[in-house]
C-alpha angles and dihedrals in degrees: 000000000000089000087054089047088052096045092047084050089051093051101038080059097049083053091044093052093046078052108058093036088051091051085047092049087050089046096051100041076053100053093040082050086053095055086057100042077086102125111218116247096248094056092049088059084037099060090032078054098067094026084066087048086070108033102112096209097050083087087079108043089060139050113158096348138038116211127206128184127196115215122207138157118240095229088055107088092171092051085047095061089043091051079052088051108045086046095064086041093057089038091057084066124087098205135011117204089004089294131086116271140213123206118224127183132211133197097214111240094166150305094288099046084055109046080052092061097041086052098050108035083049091233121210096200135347111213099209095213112208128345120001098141098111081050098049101097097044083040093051088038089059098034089058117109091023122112104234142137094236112193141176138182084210112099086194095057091060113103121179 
């Protein structure tokens, strides 16, 4: 009885142990899948480009021209280089929402500054480049009531 005790411990700790290096091999293909989940710059305008094509009141934000801004914060280097980014990808492109576009960019100062830009320049959509997910909900609050594409590459930033 006690051999059979010790073989069934053996082997529940054999089990234990695959376990535990197969849960380690699935945690680490995950977080090496995370790391590529990453969407390219020129199929982010790509897909804001056709989300604009049906956006019923873009109509409305723009006339002969569609202008985009790209927002970024001036202590985000990595946002920075996406705002770059994003920028040649949208200037590759001969029109945004079928009409010609311009490219703007904005230092963000706050959720007021910018839902005054947005509402005097008439803007078609603002690309928040990098981390704005401690700024969602002021941003949300002042935006409310304007008529904008807003679009992010953060998952974390997007509130339903």
């Amino acid at each position: 009885m006690k051999i059979r005790i010790a073989i069934t411990a053996v082997r529940g700790r054999k089990i234990s142990r695959a376990l535990s290096l197969v849960a380690l091999v699935v945690l680490f293909s995950l977080v090496a899948l995370a790391d590529r989940r990453e969407v390219p710059p020129d199929l982010q305008i790509k897909l804001a480009a056709k989300v604009a094509a049906y956006d019923r009141n873009m109509p409305k934000r723009v006339s002969a021209k569609a202008v985009v801004l790209i927002v970024q914060k001036d202590t985000d280097a990595q946002g920075q280089r996406l705002a770059r980014r994003i920028q040649a990808s949208l200037e590759k492109r001969s029109k945004f929402a079928g009409v010609p576009s311009s490219v703007e960019f904005h230092t963000y100062q706050g959720p007021k500054p910018l839902a005054a830009l947005i509402r005097n320049r008439k803007i078609a959509m603002a690309y928040f480049a990098g981390n704005f997910e401690h700024d969602t909900v002021a941003i949300s609050a002042a935006l409310s009531g304007l008529s904008v594409l807003t679009v992010t590459s953060e998952l974390a930033a997007v509130r339903g």
